[in-house]
N, CA, C and O atoms as a Tripos MOL2 file, in Angstrom:
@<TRIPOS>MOLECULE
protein
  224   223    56     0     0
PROTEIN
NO_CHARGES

@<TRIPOS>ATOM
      1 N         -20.4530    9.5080   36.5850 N.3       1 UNK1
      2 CA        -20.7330    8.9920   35.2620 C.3       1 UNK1
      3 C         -21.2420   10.1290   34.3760 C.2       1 UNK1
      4 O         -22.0330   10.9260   34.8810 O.2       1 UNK1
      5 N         -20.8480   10.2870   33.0420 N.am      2 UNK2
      6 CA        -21.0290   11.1600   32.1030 C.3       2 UNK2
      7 C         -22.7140   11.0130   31.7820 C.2       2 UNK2
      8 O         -23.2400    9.9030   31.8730 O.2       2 UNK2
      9 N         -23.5180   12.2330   31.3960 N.am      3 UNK3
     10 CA        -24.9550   11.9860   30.6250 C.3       3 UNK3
     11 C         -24.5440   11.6500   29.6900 C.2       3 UNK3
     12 O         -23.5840   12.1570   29.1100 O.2       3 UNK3
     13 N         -25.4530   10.3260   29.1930 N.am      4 UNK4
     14 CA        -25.3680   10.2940   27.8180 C.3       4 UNK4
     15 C         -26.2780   10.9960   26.7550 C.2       4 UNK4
     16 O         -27.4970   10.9050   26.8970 O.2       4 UNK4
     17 N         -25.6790   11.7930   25.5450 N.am      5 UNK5
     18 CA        -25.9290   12.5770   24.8940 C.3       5 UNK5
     19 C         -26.6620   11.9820   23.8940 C.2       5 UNK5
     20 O         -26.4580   10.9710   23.2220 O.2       5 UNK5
     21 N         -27.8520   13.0640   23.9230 N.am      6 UNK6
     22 CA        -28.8230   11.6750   23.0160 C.3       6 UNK6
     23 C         -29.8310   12.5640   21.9410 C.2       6 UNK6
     24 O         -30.8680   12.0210   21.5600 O.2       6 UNK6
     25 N         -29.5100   13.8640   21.4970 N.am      7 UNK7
     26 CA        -30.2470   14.9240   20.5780 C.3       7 UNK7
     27 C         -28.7030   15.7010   20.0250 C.2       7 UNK7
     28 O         -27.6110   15.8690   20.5680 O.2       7 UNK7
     29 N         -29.2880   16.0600   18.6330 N.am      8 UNK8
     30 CA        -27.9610   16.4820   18.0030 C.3       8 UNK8
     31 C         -28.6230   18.1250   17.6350 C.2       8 UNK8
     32 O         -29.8240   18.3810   17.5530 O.2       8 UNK8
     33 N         -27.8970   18.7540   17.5170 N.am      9 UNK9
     34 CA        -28.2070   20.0990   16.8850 C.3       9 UNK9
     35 C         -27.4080   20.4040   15.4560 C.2       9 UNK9
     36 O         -26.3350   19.8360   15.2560 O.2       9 UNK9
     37 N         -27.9140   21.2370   14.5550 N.am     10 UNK10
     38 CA        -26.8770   21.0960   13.3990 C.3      10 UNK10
     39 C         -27.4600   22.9600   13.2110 C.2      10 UNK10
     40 O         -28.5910   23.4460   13.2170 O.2      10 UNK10
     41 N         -25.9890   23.6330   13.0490 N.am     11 UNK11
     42 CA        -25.6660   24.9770   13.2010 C.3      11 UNK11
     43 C         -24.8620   25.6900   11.6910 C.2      11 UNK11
     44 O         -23.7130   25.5170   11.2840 O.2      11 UNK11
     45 N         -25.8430   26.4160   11.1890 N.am     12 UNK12
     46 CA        -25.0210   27.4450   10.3250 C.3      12 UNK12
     47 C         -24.6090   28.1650   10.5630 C.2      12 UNK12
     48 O         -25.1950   29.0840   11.1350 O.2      12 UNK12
     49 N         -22.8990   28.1920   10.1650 N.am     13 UNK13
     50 CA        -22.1770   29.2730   10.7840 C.3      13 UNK13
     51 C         -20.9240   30.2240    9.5230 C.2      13 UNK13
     52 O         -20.2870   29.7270    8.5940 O.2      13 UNK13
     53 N         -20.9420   30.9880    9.7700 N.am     14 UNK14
     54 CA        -20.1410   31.9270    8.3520 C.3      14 UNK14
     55 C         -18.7600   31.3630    8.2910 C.2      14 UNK14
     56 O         -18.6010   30.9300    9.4330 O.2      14 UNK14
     57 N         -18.0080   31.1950    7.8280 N.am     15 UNK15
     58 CA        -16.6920   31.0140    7.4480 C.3      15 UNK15
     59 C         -15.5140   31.7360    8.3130 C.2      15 UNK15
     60 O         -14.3810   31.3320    8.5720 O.2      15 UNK15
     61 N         -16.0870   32.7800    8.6190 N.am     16 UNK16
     62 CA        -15.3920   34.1890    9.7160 C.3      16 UNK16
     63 C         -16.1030   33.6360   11.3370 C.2      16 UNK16
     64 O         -15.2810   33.9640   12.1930 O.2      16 UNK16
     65 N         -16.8280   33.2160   11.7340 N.am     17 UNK17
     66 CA        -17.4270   32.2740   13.0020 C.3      17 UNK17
     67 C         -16.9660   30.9530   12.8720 C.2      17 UNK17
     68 O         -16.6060   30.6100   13.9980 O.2      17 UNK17
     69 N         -16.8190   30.1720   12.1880 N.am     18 UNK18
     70 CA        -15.6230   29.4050   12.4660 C.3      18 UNK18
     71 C         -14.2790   29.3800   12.5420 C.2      18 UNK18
     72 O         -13.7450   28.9910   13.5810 O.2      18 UNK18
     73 N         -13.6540   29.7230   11.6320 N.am     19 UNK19
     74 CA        -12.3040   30.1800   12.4020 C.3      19 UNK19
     75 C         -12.5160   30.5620   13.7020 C.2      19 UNK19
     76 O         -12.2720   29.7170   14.5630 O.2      19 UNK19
     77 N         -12.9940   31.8590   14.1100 N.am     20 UNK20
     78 CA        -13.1530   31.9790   15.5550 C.3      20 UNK20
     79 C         -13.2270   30.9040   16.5230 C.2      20 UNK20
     80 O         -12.4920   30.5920   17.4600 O.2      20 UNK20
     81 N         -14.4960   30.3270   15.9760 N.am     21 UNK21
     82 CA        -14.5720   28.6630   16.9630 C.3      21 UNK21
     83 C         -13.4570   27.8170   16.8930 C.2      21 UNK21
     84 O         -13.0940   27.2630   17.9300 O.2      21 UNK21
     85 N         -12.7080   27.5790   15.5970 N.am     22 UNK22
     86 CA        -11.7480   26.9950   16.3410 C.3      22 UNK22
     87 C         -10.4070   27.5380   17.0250 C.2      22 UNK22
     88 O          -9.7980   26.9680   17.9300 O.2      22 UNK22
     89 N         -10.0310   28.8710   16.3580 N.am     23 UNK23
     90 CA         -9.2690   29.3780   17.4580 C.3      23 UNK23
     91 C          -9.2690   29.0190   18.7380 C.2      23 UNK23
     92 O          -8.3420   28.5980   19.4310 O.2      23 UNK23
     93 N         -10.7010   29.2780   19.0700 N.am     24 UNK24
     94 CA        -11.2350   29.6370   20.5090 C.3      24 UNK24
     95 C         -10.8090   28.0300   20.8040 C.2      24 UNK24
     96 O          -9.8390   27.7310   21.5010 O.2      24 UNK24
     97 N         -11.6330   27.1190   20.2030 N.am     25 UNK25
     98 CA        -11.0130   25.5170   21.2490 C.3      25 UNK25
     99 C          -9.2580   25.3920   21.0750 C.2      25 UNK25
    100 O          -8.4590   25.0010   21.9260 O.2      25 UNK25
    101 N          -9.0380   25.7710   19.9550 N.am     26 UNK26
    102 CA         -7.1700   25.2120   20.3450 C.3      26 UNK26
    103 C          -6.8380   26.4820   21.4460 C.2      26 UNK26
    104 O          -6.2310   26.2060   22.4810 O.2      26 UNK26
    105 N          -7.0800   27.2740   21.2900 N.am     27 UNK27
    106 CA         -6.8190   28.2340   22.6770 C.3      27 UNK27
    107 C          -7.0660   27.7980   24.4340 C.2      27 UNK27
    108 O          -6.3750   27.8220   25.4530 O.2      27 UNK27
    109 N          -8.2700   27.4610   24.1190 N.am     28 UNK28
    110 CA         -8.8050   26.9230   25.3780 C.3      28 UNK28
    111 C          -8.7970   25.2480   25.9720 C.2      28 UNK28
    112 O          -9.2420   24.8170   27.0360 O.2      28 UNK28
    113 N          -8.0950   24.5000   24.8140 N.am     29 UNK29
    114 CA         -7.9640   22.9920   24.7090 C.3      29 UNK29
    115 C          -9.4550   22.4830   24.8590 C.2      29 UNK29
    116 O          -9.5790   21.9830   25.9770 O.2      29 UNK29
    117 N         -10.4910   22.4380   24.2200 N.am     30 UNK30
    118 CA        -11.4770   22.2100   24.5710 C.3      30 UNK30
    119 C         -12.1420   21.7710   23.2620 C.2      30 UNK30
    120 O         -11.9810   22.3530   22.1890 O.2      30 UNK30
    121 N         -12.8730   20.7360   23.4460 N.am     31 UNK31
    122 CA        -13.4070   20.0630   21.5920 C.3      31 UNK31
    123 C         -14.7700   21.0900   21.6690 C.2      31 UNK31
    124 O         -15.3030   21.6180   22.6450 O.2      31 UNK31
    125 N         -15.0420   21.1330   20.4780 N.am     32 UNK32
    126 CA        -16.1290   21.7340   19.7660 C.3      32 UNK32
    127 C         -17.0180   21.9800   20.5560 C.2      32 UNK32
    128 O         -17.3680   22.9650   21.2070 O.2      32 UNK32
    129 N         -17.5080   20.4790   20.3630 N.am     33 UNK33
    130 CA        -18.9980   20.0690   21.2130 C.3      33 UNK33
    131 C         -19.4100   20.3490   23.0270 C.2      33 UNK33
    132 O         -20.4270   20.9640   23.3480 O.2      33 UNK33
    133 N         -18.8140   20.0040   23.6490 N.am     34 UNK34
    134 CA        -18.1840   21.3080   25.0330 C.3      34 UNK34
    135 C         -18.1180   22.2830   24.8090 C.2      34 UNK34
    136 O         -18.5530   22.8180   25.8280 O.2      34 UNK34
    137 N         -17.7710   23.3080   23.8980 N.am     35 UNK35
    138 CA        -17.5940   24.6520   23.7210 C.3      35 UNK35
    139 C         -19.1680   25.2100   23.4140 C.2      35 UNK35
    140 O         -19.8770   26.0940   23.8950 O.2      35 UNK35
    141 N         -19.2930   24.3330   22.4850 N.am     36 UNK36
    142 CA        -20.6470   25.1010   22.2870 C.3      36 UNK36
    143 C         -21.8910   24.9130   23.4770 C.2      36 UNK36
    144 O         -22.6720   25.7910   23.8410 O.2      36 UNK36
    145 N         -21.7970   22.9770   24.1350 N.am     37 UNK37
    146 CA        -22.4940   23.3830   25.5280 C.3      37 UNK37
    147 C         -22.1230   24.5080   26.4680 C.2      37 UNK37
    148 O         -22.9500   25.3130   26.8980 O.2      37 UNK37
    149 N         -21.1010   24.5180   26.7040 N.am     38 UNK38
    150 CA        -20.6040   25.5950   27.9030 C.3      38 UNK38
    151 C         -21.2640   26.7020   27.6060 C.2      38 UNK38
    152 O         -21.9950   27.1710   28.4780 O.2      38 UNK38
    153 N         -21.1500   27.4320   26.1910 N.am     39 UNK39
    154 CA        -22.1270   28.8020   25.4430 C.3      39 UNK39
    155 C         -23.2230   28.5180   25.7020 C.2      39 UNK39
    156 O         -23.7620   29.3450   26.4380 O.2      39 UNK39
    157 N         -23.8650   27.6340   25.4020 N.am     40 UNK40
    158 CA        -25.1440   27.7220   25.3660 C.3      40 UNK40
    159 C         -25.7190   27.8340   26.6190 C.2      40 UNK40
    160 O         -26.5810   28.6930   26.8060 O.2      40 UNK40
    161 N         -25.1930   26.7230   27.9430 N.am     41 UNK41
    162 CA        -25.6300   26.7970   29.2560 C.3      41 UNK41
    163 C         -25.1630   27.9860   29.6620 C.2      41 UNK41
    164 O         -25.7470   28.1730   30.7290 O.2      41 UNK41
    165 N         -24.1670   29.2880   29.3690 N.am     42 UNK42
    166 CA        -24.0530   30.0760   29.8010 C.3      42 UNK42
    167 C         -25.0930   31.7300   29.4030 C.2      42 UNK42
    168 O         -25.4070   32.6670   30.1370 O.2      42 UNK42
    169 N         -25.3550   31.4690   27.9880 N.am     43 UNK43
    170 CA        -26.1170   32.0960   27.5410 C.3      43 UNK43
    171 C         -27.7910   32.0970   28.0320 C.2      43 UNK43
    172 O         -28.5160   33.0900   27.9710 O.2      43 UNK43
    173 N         -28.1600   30.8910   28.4740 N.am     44 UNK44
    174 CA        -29.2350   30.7740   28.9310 C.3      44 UNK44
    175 C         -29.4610   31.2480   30.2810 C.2      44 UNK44
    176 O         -30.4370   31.8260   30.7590 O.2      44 UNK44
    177 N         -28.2570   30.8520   30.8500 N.am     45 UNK45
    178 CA        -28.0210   31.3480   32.2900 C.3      45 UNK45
    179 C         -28.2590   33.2750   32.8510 C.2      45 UNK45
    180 O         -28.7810   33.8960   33.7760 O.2      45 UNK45
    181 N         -27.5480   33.5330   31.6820 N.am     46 UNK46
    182 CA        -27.2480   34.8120   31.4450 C.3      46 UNK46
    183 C         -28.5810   35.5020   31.5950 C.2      46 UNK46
    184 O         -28.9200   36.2690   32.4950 O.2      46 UNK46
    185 N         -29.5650   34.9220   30.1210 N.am     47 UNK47
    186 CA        -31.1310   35.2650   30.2670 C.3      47 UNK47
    187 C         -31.9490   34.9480   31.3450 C.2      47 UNK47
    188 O         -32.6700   35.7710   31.9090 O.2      47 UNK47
    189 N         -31.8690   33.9370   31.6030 N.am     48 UNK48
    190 CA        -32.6080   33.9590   33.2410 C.3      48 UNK48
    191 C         -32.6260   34.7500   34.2260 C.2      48 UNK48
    192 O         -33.6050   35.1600   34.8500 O.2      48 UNK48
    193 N         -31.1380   35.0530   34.4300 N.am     49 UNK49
    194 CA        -30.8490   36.1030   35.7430 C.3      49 UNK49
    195 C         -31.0980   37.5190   35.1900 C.2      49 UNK49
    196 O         -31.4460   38.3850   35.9920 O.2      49 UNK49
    197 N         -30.9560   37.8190   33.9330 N.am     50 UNK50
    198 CA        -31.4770   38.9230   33.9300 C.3      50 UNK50
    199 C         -32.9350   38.8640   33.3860 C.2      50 UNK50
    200 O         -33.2560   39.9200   32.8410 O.2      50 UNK50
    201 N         -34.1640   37.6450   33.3940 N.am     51 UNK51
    202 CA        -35.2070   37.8640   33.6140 C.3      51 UNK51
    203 C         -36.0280   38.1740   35.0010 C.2      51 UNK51
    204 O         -37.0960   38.7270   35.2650 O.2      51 UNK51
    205 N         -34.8920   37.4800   35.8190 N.am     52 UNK52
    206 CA        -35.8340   37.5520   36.9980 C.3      52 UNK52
    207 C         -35.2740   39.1370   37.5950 C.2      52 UNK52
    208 O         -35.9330   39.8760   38.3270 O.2      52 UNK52
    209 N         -33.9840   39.3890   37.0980 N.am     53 UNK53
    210 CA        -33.9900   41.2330   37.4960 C.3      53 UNK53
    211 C         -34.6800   42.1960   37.1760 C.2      53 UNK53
    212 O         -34.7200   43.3030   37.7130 O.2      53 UNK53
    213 N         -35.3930   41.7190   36.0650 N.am     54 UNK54
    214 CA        -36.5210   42.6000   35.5840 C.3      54 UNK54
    215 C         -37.2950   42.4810   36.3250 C.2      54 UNK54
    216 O         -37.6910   43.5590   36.7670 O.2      54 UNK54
    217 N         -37.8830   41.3970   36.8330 N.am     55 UNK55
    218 CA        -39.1060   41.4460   37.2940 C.3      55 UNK55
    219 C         -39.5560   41.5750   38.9000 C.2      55 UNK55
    220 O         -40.6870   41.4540   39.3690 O.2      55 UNK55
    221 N         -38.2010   41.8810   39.6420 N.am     56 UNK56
    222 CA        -37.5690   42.3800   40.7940 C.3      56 UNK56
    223 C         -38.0020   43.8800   40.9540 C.2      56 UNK56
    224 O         -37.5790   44.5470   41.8980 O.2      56 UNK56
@<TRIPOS>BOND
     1     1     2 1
     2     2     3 1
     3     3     4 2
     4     3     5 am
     5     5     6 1
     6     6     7 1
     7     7     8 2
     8     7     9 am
     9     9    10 1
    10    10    11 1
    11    11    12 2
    12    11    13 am
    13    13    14 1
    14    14    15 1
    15    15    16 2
    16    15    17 am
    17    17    18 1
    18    18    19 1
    19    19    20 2
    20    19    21 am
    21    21    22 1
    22    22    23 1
    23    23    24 2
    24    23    25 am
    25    25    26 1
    26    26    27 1
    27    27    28 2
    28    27    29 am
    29    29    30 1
    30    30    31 1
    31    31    32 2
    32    31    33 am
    33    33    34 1
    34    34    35 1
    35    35    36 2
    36    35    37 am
    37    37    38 1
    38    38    39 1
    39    39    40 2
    40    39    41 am
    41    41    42 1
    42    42    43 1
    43    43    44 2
    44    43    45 am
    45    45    46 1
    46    46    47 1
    47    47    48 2
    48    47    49 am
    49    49    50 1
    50    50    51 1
    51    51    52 2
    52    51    53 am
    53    53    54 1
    54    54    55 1
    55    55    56 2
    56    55    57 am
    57    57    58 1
    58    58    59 1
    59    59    60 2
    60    59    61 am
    61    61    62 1
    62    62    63 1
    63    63    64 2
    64    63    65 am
    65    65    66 1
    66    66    67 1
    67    67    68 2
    68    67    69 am
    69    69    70 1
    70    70    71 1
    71    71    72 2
    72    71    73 am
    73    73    74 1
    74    74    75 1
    75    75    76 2
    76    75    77 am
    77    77    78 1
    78    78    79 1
    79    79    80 2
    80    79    81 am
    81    81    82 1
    82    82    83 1
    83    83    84 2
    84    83    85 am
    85    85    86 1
    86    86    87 1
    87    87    88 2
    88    87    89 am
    89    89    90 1
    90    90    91 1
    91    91    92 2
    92    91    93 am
    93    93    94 1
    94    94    95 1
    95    95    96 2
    96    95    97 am
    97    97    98 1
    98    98    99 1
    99    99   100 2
   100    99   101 am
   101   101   102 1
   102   102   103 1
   103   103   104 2
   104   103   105 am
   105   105   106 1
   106   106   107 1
   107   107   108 2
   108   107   109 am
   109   109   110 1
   110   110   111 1
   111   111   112 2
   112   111   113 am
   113   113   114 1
   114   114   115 1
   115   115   116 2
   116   115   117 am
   117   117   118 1
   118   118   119 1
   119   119   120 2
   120   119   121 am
   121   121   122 1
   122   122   123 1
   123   123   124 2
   124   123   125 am
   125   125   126 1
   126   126   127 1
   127   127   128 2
   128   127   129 am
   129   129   130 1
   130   130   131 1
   131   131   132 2
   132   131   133 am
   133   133   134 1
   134   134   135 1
   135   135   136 2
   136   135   137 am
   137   137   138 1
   138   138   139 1
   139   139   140 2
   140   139   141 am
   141   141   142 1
   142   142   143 1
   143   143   144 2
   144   143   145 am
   145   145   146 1
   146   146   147 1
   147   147   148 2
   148   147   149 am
   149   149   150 1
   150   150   151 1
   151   151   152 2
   152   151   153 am
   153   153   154 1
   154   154   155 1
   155   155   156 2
   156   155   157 am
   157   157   158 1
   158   158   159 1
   159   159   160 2
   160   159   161 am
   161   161   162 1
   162   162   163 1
   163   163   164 2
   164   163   165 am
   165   165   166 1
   166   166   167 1
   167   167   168 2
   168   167   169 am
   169   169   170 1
   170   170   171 1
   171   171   172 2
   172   171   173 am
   173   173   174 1
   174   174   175 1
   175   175   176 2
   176   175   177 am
   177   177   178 1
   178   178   179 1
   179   179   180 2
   180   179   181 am
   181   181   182 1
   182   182   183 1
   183   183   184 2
   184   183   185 am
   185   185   186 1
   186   186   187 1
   187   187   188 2
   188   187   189 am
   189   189   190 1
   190   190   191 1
   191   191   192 2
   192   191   193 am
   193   193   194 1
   194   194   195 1
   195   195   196 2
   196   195   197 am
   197   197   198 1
   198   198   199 1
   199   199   200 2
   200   199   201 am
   201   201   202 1
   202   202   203 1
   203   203   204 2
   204   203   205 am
   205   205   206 1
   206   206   207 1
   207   207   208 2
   208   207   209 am
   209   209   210 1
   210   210   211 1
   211   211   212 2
   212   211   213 am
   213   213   214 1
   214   214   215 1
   215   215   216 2
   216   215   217 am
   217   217   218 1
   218   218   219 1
   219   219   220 2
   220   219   221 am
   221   221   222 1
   222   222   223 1
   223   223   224 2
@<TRIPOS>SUBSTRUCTURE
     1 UNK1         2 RESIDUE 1 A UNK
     2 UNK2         6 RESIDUE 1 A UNK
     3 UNK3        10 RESIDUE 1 A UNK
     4 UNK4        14 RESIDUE 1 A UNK
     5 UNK5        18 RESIDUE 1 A UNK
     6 UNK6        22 RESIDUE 1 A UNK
     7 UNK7        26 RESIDUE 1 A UNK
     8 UNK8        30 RESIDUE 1 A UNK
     9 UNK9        34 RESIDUE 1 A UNK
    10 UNK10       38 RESIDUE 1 A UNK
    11 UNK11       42 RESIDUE 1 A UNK
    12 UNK12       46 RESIDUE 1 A UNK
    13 UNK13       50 RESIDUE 1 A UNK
    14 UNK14       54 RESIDUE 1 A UNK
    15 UNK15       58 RESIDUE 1 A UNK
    16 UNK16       62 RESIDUE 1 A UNK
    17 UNK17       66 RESIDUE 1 A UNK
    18 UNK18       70 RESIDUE 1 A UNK
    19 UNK19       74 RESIDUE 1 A UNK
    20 UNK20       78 RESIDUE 1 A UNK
    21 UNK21       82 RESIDUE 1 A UNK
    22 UNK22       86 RESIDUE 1 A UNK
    23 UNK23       90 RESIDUE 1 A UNK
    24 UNK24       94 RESIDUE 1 A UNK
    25 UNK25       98 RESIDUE 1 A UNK
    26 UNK26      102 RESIDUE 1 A UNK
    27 UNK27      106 RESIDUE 1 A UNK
    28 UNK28      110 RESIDUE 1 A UNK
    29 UNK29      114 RESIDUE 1 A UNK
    30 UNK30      118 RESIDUE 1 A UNK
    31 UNK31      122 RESIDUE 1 A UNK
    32 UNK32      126 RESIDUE 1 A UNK
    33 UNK33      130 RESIDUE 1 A UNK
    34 UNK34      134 RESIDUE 1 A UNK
    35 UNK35      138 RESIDUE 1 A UNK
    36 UNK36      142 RESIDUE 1 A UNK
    37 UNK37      146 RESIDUE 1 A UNK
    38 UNK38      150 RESIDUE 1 A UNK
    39 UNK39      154 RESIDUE 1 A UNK
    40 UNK40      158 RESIDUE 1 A UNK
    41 UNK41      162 RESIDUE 1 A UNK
    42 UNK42      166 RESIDUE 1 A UNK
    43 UNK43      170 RESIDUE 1 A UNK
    44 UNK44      174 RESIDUE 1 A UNK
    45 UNK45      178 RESIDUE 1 A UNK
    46 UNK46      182 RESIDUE 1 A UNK
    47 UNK47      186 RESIDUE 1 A UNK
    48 UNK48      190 RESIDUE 1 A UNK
    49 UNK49      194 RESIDUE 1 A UNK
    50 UNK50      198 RESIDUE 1 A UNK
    51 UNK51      202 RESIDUE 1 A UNK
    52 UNK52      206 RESIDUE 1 A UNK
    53 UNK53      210 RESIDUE 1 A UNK
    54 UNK54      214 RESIDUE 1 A UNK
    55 UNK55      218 RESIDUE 1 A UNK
    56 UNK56      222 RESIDUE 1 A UNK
């Protein structure tokens, strides 16, 4: 069963970052809102592992 999604975020983005974004979903078949979770859980991910390499 899917989480249900229950907080919204609202994002300013330049005119030249969107196009990109949607390139990027008709490229990848993927709606918006997925795209930008997937970034975000990956970006966070990203910072974590290289917090705890620092501190290794």
């Amino acid at each position: 069963m899917k989480n249900k999604k229950i907080k919204s975020l609202t994002i300013r983005i330049t005119e030249h970052q969107y196009r990109k974004l949607i390139d990027t979903i008709v490229e990848e078949e993927i709606n918006k809102s997925e795209f930008i979770r997937e970034s975000i859980d990956s970006k966070i991910n990203k910072l974590v592992r290289n917090r705890r390499n620092n501190l290794s």
